[in-house]
Each structure stands twice: as structure tokens, then as C-alpha cells.
N, C-alpha and C positions, 0 to 999 in steps of 0.2 A: 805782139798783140797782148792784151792782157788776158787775167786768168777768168774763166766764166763758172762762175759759182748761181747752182740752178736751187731754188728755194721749192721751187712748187711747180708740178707740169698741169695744162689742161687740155682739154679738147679745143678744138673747134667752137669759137663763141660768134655767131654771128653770120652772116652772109652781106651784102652788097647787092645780093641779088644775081649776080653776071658769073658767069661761070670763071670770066678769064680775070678775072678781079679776083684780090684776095681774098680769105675771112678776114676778120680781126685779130685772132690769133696769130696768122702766117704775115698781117700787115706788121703788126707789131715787131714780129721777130724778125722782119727784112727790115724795119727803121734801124733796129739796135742792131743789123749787118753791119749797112752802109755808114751808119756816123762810128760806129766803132773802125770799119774799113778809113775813113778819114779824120780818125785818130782824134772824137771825143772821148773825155776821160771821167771815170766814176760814172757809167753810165747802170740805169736802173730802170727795169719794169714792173709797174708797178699793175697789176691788177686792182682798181678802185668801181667795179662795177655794183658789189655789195655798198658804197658810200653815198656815191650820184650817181646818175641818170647822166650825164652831161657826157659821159664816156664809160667803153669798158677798161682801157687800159691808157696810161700814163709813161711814155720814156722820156728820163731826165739822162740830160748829160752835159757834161761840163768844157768848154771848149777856150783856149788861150783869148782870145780877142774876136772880134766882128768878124774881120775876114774870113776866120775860119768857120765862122757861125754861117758865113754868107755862103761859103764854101759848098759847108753843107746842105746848106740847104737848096740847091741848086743843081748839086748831083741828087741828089734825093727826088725832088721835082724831073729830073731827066730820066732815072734808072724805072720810078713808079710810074712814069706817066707814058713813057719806049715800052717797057716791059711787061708793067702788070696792067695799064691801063686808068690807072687808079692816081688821082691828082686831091691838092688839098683843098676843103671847104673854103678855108681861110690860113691866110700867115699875116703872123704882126709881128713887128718887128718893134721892140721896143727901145729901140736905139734913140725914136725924139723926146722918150720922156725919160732920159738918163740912161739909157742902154743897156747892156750885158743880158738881154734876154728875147730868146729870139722864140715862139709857139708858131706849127704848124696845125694846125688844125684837121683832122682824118677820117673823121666823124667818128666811129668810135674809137679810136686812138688820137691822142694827143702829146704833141711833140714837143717837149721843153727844152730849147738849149740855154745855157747859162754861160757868163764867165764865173769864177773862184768866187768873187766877193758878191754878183748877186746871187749865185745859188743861196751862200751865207744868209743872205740878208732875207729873201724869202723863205728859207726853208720849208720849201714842198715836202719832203720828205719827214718832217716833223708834224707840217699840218693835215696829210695823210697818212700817218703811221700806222692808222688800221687796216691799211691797205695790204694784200697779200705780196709781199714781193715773189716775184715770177724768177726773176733775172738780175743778177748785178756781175757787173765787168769791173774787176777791182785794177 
């Protein structure tokens, strides 16, 4: 596994409303379990709630090729939606308009997977740099 280097803790942001549902806090830190359990790599939480409204929190992670994006995203959908109850607003896949980037959607968390070269190529992590990092799995 990789090493977990913690930049900033919080509370509890948010509710869903349901008891058996997570916060956003505890949603966030069970996305960066599982895809780290299925071995995305450079993963990162990014608390962006001071930036947009659009979410409280951001996890990027970096992943070899589709499959594995597909992978995950699929255990994720099964472990959150068996377990916590809790399923995505939205997922897009952006594989038709040149691929390497897969978004779940959580409402307030949102789920970035990448290959290598489009992380590169967007760099999320550049165009929120004011963002508190939470979390990164080096």
C-alpha cells in the first residue's frame, strides 16, 4: 500500500440527511479506501469547499488504463451502494471524447480518476491549488 501523508483533519461537513448514509467527510475517506484498495496511484483529497459550491471535497487518483478505471468504478458503486446506501448522482466517462478520465459524481464529493498523461494534461491539482489538501497517498 502506499504511504498516507495527512495535511489537515476536519470534522464532520455535511450530512445526506439518512442516518445510514455517510457525511462527506467519512464519503470522501471511504472513496480514497477503496480506489486506493484497488491500487489507484497519487491519490489526493482535496478539500475545495472554500473555492465552489459545486462540492465540498475533490479525490484525484491516477490509474494504469480504463480497465482499471472501469474496475473501480464498479467496486465503488457496489461497496457504497451494499453498504452505505449511498450511490453516484452522476458518472461520465470520458473515454468518447479521448478518454483517460473517468468523474463520479457524490454530490458533495467528486471523484476524478485519470491515466498519467491526462492527469498531466488537466492538471486539477494546479487549477485548485488553493485547495486545502486533506489527504495524499504517495
Amino acid at each position: 500500500m502506499g504511504v498516507l501523508v495527512i495535511y489537515w483533519e476536519t470534522d464532520s461537513v455535511g450530512d445526506y440527511g439518512r442516518e445510514d448514509q455517510l457525511n462527506s467527510n467519512e464519503l470522501a475517506r471511504k472513496i480514497v479506501e477503496i480506489i486506493e484498495e484497488k491500487q489507484a496511484a497519487d491519490i489526493v483529497l482535496l478539500d475545495v469547499s472554500d473555492q465552489t459550491s459545486i462540492a465540498t471535497y475533490f479525490v484525484l487518483g491516477s490509474v494504469d488504463n480504463e480497465r482499471q478505471a472501469n474496475a473501480i468504478r464498479d467496486d465503488l458503486w457496489e461497496q457504497l451502494q451494499v453498504e452505505q446506501k449511498t450511490r453516484p448522482l452522476n458518472v461520465h466517462d470520458l473515454r468518447q471524447e479521448g478518454g483517460g478520465w473517468l468523474l463520479a459524481d457524490y454530490g458533495d464529493v467528486i471523484l476524478h480518476l485519470f491515466t498519467e498523461e491526462t492527469r498531466r494534461r488537466y492538471d486539477l491539482e494546479g487549477l485548485w491549488r488553493d485547495a486545502h489538501v486533506v489527504m495524499k497517498i504517495l
